[in-house]
C-alpha positions in Angstrom: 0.0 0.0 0.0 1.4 3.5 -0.6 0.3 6.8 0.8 0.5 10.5 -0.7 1.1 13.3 0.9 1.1 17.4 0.2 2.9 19.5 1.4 2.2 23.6 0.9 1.9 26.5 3.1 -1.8 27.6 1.9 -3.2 24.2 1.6 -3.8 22.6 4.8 -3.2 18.7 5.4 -6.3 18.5 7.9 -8.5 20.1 5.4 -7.4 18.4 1.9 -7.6 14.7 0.8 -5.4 13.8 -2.7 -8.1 11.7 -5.3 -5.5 11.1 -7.6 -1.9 12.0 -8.7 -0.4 11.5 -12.3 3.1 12.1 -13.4 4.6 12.4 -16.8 9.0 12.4 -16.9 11.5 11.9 -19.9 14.8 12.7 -20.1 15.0 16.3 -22.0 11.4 16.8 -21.1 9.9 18.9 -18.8 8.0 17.1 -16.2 4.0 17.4 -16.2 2.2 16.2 -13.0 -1.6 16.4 -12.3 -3.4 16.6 -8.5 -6.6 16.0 -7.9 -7.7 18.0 -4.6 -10.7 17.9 -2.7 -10.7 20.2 0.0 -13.4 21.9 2.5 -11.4 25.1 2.1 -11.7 27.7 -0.8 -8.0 28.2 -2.8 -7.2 30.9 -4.7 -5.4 30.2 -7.8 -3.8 34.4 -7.2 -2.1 32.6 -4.1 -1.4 29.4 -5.7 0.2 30.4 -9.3 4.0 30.0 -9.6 4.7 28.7 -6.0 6.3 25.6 -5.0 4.9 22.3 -3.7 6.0 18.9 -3.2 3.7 15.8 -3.5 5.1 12.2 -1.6 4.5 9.5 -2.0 5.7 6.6 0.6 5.3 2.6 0.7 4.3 0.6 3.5 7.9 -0.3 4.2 8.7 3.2 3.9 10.5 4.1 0.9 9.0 5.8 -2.0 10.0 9.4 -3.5 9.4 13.5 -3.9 7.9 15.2 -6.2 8.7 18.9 -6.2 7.3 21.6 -8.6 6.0 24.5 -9.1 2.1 25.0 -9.7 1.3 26.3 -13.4 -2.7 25.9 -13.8 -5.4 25.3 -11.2 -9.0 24.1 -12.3 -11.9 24.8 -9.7 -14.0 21.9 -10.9 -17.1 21.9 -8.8 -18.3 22.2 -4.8 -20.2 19.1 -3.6 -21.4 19.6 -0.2 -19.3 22.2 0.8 -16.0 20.4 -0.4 -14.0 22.5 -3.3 -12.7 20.0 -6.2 -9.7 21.2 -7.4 -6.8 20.2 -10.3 -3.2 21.4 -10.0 -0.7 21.1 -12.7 2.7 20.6 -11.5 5.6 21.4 -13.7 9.6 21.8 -13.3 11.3 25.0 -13.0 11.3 25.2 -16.9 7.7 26.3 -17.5 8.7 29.8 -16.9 11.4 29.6 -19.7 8.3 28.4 -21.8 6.8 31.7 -21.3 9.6 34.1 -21.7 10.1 34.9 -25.7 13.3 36.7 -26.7 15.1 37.6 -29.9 18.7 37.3 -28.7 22.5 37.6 -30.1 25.3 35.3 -28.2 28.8 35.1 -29.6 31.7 33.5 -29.4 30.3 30.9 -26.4 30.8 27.4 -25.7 27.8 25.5 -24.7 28.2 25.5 -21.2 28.0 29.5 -21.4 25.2 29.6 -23.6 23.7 27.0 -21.0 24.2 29.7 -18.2 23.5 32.9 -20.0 20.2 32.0 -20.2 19.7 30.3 -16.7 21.3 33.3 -15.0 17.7 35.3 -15.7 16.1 32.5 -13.2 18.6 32.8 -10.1 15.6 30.4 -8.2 16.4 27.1 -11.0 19.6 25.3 -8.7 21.2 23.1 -11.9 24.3 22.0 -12.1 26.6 20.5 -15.6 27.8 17.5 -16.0 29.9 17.1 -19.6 32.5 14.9 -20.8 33.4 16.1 -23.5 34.3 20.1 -24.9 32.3 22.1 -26.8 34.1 24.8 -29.1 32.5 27.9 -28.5 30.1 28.8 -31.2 31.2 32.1 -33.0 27.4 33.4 -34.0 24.3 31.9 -32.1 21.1 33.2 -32.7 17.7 33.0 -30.5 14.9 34.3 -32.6 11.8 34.9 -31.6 11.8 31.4 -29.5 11.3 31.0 -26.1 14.2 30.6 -23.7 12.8 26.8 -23.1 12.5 26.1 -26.8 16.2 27.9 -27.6 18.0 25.9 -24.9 16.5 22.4 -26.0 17.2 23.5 -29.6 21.4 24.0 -28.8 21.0 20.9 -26.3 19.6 18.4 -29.0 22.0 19.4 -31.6 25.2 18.8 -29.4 23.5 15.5 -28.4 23.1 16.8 -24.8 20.3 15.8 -22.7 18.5 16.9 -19.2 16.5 15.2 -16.0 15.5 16.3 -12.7 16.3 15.0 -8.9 13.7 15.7 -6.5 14.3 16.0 -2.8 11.4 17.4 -0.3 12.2 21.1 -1.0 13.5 21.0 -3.9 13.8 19.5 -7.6 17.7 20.0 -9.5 17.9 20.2 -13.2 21.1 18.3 -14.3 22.4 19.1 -17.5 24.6 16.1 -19.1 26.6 14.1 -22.2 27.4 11.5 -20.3 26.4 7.7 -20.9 27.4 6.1 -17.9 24.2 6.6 -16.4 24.4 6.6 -12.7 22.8 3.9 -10.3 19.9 4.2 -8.6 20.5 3.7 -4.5 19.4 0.7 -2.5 16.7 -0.7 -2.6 16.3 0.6 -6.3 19.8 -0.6 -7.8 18.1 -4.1 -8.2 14.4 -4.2 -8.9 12.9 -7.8 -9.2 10.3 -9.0 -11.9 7.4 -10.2 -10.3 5.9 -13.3 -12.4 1.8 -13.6 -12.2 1.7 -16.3 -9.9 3.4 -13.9 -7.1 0.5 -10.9 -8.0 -0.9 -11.9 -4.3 2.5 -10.2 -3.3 1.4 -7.1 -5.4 0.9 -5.5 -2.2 3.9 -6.4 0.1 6.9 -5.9 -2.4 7.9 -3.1 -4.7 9.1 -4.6 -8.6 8.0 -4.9 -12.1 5.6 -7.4 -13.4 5.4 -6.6 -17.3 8.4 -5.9 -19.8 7.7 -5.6 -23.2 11.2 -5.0 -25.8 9.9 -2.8 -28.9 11.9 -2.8 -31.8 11.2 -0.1 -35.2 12.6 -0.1 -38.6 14.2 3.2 -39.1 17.2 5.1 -40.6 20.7 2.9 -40.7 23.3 5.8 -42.4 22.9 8.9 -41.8 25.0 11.7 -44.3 25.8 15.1 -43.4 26.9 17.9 -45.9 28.0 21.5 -45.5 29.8 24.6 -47.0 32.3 26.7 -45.6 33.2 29.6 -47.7 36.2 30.2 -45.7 37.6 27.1 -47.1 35.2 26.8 -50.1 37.3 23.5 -51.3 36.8 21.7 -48.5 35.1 18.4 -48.7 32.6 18.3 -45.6 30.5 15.2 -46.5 30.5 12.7 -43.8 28.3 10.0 -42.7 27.5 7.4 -39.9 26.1 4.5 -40.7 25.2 0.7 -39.0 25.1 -3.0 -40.2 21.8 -3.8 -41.9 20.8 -6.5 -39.9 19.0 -8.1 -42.3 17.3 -4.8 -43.9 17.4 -5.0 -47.9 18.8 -1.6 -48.4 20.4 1.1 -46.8 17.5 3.3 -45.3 19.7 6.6 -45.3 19.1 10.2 -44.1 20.4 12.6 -45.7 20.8 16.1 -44.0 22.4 19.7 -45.8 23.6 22.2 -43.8 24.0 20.5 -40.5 26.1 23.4 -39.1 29.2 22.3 -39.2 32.8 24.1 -40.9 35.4 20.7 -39.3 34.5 17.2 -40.9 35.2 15.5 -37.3 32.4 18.3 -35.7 30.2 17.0 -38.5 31.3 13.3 -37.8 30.5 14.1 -34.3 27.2 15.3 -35.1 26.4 12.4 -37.8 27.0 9.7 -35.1 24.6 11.6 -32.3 21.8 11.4 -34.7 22.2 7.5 -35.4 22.4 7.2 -31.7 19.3 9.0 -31.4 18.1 6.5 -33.8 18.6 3.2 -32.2 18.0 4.5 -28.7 14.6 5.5 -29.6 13.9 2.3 -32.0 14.9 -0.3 -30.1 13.8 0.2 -26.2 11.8 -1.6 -23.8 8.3 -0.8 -22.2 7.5 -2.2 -18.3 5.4 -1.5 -15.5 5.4 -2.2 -12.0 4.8 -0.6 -8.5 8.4 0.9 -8.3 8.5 4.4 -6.6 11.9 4.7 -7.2 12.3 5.0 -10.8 13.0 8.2 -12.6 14.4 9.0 -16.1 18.1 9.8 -16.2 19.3 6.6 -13.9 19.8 2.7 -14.2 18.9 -0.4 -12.5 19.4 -4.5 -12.7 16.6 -6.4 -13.6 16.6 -9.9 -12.1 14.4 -13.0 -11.7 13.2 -12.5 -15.0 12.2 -16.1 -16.6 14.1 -14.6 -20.0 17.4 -14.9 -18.8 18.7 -12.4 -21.6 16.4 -9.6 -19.9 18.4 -10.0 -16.4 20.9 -6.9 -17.2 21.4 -3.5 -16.7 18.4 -0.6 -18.2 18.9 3.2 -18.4 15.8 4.7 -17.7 14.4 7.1 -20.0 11.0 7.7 -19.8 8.3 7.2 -16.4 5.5 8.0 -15.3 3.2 7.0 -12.2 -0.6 6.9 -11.3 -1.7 6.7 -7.9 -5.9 6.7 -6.5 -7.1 6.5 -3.4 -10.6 5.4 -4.4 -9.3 2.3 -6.6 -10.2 3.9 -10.1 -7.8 1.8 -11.3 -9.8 -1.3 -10.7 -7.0 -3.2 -8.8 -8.9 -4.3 -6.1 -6.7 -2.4 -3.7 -7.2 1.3 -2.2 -4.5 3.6 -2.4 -3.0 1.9 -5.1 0.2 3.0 -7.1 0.8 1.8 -11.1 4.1 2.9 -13.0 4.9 2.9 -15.9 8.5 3.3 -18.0 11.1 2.9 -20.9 14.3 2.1 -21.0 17.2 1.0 -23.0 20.0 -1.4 -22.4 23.2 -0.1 -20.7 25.3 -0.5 -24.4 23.0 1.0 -26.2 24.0 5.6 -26.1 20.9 7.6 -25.3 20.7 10.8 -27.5 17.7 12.9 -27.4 15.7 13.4 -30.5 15.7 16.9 -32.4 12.3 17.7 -31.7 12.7 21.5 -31.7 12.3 23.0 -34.7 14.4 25.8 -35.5 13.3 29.7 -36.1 11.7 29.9 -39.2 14.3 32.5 -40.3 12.3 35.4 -41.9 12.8 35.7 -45.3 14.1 39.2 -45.6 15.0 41.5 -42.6 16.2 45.3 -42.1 19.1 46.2 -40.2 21.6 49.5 -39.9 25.3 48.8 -40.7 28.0 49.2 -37.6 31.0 50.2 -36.9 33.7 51.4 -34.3 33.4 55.5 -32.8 34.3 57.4 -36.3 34.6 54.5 -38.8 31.9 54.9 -41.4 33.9 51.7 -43.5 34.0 48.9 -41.3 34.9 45.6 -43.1 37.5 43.3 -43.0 39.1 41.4 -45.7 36.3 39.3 -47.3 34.1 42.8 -47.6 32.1 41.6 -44.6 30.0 43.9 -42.3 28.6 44.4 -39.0 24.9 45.3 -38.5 22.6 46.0 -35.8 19.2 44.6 -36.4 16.2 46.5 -35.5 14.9 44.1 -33.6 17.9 42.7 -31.0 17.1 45.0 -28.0 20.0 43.9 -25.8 22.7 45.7 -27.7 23.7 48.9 -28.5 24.6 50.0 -32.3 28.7 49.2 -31.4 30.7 47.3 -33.6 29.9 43.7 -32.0 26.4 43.5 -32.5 26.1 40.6 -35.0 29.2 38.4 -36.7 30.7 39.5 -39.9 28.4 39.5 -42.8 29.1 38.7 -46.4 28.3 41.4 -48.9 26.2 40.1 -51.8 27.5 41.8 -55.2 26.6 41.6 -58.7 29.9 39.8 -60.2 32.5 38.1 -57.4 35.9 36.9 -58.6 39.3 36.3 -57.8 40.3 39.4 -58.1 37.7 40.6 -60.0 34.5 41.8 -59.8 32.5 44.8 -58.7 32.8 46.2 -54.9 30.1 48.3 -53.0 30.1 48.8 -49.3 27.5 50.1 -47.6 29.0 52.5 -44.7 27.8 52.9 -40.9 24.3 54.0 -40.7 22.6 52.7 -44.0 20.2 50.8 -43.7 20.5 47.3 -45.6 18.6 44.5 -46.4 19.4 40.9 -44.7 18.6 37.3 -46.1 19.6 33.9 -44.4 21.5 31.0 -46.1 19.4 28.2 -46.7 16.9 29.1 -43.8 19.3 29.4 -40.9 19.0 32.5 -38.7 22.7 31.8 -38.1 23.7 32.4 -41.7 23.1 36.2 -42.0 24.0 37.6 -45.9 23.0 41.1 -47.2 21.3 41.5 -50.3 21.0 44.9 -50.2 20.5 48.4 -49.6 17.7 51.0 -49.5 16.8 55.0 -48.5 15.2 56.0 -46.0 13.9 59.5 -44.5 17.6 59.9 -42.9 19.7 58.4 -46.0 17.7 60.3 -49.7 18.5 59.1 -52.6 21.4 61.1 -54.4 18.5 63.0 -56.8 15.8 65.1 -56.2 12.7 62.8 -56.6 10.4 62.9 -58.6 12.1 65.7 -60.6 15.4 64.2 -61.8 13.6 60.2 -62.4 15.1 60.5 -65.8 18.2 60.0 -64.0 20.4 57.1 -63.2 23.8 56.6 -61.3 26.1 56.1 -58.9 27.2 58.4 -56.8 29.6 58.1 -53.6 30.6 60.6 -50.5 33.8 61.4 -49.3 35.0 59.8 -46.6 35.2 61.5 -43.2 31.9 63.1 -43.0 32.0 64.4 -46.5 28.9 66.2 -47.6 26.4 65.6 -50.2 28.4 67.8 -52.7 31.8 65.9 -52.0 31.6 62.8 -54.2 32.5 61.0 -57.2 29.7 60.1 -59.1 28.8 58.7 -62.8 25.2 60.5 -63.4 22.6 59.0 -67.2 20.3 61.2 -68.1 17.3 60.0 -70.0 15.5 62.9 -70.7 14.4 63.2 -74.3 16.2 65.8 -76.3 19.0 66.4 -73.6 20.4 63.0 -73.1 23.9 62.9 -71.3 26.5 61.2 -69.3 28.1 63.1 -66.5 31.5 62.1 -64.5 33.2 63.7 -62.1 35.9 63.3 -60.0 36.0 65.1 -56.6 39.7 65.2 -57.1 42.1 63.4 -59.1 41.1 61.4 -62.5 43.4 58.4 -63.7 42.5 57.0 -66.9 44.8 54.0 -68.2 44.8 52.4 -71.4 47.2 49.8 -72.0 46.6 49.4 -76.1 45.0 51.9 -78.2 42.3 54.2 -77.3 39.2 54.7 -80.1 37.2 57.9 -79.2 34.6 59.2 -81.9 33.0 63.0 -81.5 29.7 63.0 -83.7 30.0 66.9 -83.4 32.0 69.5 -81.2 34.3 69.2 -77.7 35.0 71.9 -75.4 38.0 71.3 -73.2 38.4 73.8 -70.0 41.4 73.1 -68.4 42.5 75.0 -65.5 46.7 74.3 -65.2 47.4 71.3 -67.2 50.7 69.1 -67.0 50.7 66.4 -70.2 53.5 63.8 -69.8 53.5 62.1 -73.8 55.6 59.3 -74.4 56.3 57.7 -77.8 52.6 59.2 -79.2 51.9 60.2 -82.7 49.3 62.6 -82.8 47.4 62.8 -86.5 45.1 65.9 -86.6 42.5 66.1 -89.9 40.4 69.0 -90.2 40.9 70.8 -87.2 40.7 74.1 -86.0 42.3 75.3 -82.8 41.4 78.2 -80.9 43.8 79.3 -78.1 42.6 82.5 -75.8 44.7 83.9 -73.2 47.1 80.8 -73.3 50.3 80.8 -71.8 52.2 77.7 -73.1 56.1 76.7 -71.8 58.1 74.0 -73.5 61.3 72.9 -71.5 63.7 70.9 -73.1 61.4 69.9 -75.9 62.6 68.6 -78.9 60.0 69.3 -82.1 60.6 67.8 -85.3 58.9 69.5 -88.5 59.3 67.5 -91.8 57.6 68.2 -94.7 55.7 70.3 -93.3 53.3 72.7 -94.4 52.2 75.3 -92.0 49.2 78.2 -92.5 48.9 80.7 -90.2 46.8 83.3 -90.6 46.0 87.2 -89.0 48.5 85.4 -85.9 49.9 87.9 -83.4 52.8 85.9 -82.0 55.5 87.1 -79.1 58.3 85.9 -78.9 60.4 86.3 -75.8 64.0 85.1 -75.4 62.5 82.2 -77.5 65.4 80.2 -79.4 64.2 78.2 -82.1 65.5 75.9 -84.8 64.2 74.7 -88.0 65.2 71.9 -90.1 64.1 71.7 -93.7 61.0 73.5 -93.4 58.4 75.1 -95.7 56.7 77.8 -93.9 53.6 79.9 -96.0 52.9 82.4 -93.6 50.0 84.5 -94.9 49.0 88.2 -93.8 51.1 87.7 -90.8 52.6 90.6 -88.5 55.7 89.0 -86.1 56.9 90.7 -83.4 60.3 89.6 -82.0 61.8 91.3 -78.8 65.1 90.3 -78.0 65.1 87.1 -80.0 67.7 84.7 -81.3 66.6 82.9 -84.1 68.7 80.1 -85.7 68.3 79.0 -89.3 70.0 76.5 -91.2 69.2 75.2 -94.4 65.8 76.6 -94.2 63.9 77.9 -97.4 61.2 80.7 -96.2 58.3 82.4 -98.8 57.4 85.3 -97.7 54.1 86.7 -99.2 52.7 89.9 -98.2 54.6 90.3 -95.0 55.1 93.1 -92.6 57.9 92.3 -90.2 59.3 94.6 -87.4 62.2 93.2 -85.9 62.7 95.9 -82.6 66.2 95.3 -81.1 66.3 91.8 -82.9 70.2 90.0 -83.1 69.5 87.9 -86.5 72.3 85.1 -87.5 71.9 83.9 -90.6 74.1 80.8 -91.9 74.1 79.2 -95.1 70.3 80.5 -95.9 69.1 80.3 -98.6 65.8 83.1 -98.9 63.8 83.2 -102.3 61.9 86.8 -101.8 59.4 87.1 -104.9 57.5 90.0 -105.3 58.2 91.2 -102.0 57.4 95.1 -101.7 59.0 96.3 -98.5 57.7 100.0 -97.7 60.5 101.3 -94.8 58.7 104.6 -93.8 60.9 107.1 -91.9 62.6 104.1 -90.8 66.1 104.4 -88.8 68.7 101.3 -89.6 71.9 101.7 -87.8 74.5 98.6 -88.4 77.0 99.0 -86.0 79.9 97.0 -86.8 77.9 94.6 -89.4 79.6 92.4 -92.0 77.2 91.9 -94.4 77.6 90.2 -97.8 75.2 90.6 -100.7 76.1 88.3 -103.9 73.9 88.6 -106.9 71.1 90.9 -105.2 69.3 93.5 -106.7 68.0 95.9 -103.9 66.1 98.6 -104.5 65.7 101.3 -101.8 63.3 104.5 -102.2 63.2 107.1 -99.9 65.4 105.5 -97.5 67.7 107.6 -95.2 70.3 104.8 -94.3 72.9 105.7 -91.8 75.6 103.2 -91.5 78.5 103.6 -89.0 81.7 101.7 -88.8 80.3 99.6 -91.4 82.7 97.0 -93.7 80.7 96.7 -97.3 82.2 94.1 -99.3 79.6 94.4 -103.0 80.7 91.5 -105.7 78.9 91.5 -108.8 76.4 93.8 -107.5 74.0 96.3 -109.0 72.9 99.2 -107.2 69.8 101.3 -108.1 69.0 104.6 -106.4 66.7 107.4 -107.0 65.9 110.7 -105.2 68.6 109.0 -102.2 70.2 111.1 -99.5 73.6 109.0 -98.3 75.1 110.2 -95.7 78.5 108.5 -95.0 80.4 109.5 -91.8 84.0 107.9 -91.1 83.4 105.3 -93.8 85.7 103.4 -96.0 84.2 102.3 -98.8 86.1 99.8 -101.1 85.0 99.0 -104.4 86.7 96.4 -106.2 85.7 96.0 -110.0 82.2 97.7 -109.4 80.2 99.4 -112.2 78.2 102.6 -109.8 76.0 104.2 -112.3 74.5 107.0 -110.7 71.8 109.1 -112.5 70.4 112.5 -111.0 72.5 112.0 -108.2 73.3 114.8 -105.6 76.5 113.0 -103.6 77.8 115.5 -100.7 80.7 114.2 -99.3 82.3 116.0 -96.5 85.7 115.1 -94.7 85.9 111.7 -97.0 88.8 110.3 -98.2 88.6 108.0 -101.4 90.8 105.3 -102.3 90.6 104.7 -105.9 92.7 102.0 -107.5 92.6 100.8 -111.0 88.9 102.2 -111.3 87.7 103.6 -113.9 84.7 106.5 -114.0 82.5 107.4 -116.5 80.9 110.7 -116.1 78.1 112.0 -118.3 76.5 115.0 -117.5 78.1 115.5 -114.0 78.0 118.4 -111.8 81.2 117.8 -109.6 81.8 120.5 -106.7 84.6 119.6 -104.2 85.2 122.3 -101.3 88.0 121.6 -99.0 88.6 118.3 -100.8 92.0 116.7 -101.5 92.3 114.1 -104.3 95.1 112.1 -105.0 95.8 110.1 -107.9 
């Protein structure tokens, strides 16, 4: 016979009588007990909700066990005769992580930290961590919309880590564990006896278990994991677990992508839990008994059963118990006690199932891109980012709120490809690979009331473009940007470059003007190097240019040059040509203290004005064809001051020209001199003339203080007027 008892500070043990007590245990399950009350005493469920109690029950020989919780729901089911009817549902510690829902970020935690930053919001839960083996600590965890329960099962199943409670009068203790050597139960529990029906008439004197059933399910025998790492894209990470047959046709294999896993012995690991799972949860065996000392998460040692194979060490996974005082049970007996269990055989691993579903990741989500104080780029080398999403309300906007996130772009390479990165503050778009709010990627951008698009909408929508900012809090004007615009009649492309333009063209460049190109430069430095520039048709105009050459080197050949209605200055300019044809046409030169250098050059000179103003002209080996040249040299003063010049074969006509020549050597071969109506004035001369023919016609020649040399000359004198005053001729 076994008794029950309550114990609670607000219901009364005089008052109360227990109907009926049910209990419902697993390992990784939380606990779900039901009491049926009847008591002459009105409870109120305010009172009652969320406190502890502890239900016992005890055999006639005294042992028996606790069962602690906490209440969760309370049913007032009727009043017969003044005596209230009342159902409480008992449940661990772990209902109230069933109702607290979170959207949380953990990073860079092992298990047994996630374990306790989520346990350390319940300071009342007493738990304690048994692992054997070490958990790396898992670089981006999510907890999405989930409840704190649901999230810690979720990381527990996956590692193959299971949970089970130890009651004591006060008290129940969740223990946390990976470890297969399930602990014993304590005397008298470490052996329980099977009790064959011909003892049942000893139902009532001795605890043990009088039905054991083995269950045995067809179910997967290989199981294959895959998965990607795109830090080590060439990495094979396919592995697989598998069992014999056992007399199975076929391999019965499950096949599983994106099991979470970047090491092939993680994903081993992780292949050989679930086949555990597998086998501990298809081959198991069923009993019941009168044992108030079983509970999931221990073992015991059958004996005396007549199948001598059974008599062996079970792991208990699963009980649960039924007790009534009024023999609903039909059992002949009052107060009578049923349990009911699984368990698996000592070899065999226990691994819980993966029940809990992961977060249905959303399919796209807005965040704001992060970064350290004063870095508006914050990557790393992969172009990943940082974001804070809008919804994680337990961190700030820092740089650590989420992992590094890969950027999607239109064209990725090695190498290659085209690069945008959104800067701190933007708002982006986020996606999940393959479904797993652990896998953020960003898929891009948009505006928003804080970030406007870079033209004034809807007036410029016939435009399209990209444009950037400067970096440290540049404005809206201090970009680069590439701008199309569409609209009809006034189609155009605009560039511009906030500073500096580099343009590079390893082969040939093809450009193509369908009409005209203005070019404003503001101080330009060209650097050519081995070009050939071929001009056709074109027209230069040059205002208010100042051009320097230094140490250029210009060849002309063949060249045919027009200039026309030019101004040009020259300035200490020292220039050589080679060979050259120059036309110049209407063309007025002005040369201030120029040297000019010709060699071998052959000039036509049509229509030309020149004024040469304190001009130093050297002329070697030139040879200058002037054809119908008029020179007009109007009250014009030419003084050659120590000039050799040599004339051979000219014919120079000079009218009107008052020509004052000092110091000057004239050495005249062959030539034939001309003048009319000319005033020579001679001054200190010596004048040599060496087989010359001077006719002079109308002539008026005043010579004052000259002395002539004549030697073998010979003058021919036709209607002369000679007057010599204070003269002296020798002959």
């Amino acid at each position: 016979m076994a008794y029950l008892s309550i114990d609670h500070p607000l219901i009364s043990a005089e008052l109360s009588r227990p109907l009926s007590f049910t209990t419902n245990e697993g390992l990784s399950s939380d606990f779900c007990n039901t009491l049926l009350l009847q008591c002459n005493q009105k409870l109120e469920a305010k009172d009652l909700l969320g406190t502890l109690i502890t239900v016992s029950i005890t055999h006639h020989d005294g042992h028996g066990r606790y069962f602690n919780g906490y209440i969760s729901h309370i049913t007032d089911m009727e009043v017969i005769q003044e005596q209230h009817k009342y159902e409480l549902t008992i449940q661990s510690s772990l209902v109230f992580l069933k109702k607290n829902h979170r959207s949380q970020i953990y990073q860079q935690l092992t298990l047994n930290e996630l374990i306790g930053e989520i346990l350390i919001n319940y300071s009342f839960i007493e738990y304690k961590i048994e692992f054997s083996a070490d958990y790396e600590p898992r670089e981006y965890c999510v907890q999405y919309m989930e409840s704190d329960f649901d999230f810690l099962n979720r990381i527990m199943e996956n590692e193959g880590v299971w949970y089970y409670f130890c009651h004591s009068p006060d008290k129940h203790q969740l223990v946390i564990t990976d470890q297969q050597q399930f602990p014993s139960f304590e005397v008298p529990y470490k052996y329980i006896d099977f009790i064959t029906d011909g003892e049942a008439e000893k139902y009532l004197r001795r605890e043990g278990i009088f039905s054991l059933s083995r269950e045995s399910a067809l179910d997967y025998n290989e199981i294959i994991f895959r998965d990607y790492d795109y830090l080590a894209p060439e990495k094979n990470l396919q592995v697989h677990a598998s069992l014999d047959k056992e007399g199975v046709p076929q391999s019965l294999t499950r096949y599983e992508y994106a099991a979470g896993y970047t090491e092939s012995g993680r994903g081993e690991r992780l292949a050989k839990m679930q086949l555990e799972s597998v086998v501990s949860h298809a081959f198991k065996l069923q009993g019941e008994g009168n044992v108030l000392g079983l509970y999931p998460g221990k073992m015991f040692i059958l004996s005396h059963h007549p199948d001598e194979e059974l008599n062996q060490s079970y792991k208990v996974s699963q009980c649960s118990y039924r007790y009534s005082c009024d023999d609903e049970m039909n059992t002949g007996h009052s107060d009578a006690i049923l349990c009911q269990f699984s368990v698996v055989k000592k070899e065999i691993a226990w691994r819980p199932p993966k029940k809990t579903p992961r977060p249905l990741a959303p399919t796209l989500q807005s965040a704001t891109v992060v970064g350290p104080p004063g870095v508006e780029v914050y990557t790393d080398r992969l172009a990943r980012i940082k974001v804070h999403f809008h919804w994680d309300r337990e961190h700030d906007t820092g740089a650590d709120c989420s992992c590094w996130i890969r950027v999607s772009q239109p064209w990725a390479g090695n190498g290659s490809g085209i690069l945008t990165l959104p800067r701190a503050g933007q708002e982006v778009l986020i996606s999940y690979i393959d479904g797993d709010i652990d896998r953020p990627i960003m898929t891009g951008t948009v505006y928003n009331a804080v970030n406007l698009p870079p033209y004034s909408l809807p007036e410029q929508s016939h435009c399209t473009g990209i444009k950037s900012r400067s970096l440290n809090n540049g404005t809206v004007h201090q970009a680069n940007h590439l701008t199309l615009d569409d609209k009809a009649g006034e189609e155009r492309i605009i560039l511009h470059a906030e500073r500096d333009f580099h343009e590079t063209v390893e082969g040939k460049q093809f450009r193509h003007i369908g009409s005209d190109r203005l070019t404003k430069v503001n101080g330009v430095t060209y650097d050519w190097f081995t070009d050939h520039v071929a001009l056709k048709d074109y027209t230069f105009s040059f205002t208010g240019c100042s051009v320097a050459f230094t140490g250029a080197n210009f060849g002309f050949t063949a060249a045919n040059t027009g200039v026309t209605g030019v101004n040009t200055s020259f300035t200490s300019v020292n220039c050589g040509y080679t060979f050259s044809n120059n036309i110049m046409t209407g063309i007025q030169l002005m040369m201030m203290g120029t040297g000019n250098h010709f060699i071998g050059v052959l000039n036509e000179l049509k229509p030309v004005a020149n004024f040469l103003t304190g001009s130093n002209n050297s002329v070697t080996g030139v040879n200058s064809a002037i054809t119908g040249i008029n020179n007009n040299f109007i009250d014009s003063n030419n003084t050659c001051i120590i000039s050799n010049l040599g004339y051979i074969a000219d014919n120079t006509s000079f009218i009107g020209i008052n020509t004052s020549v000092t110091g000057t050597a004239f050495s005249t071969t062959g030539n034939s001199i001309s003048q009319t109506l000319s005033a020579m004035n001679t001054t200190g001369s010596a004048i040599n003339n060496t087989g010359s023919s001077v006719s002079a016609t109308g002539s008026s020649i005043s010579t004052t203080g000259m002395a002539l040399s004549y030697t073998g000359v010979g003058l021919s004198q036709l209607g002369v007027d000679l007057k010599s005053v204070g003269m002296q001729s020798k002959n």
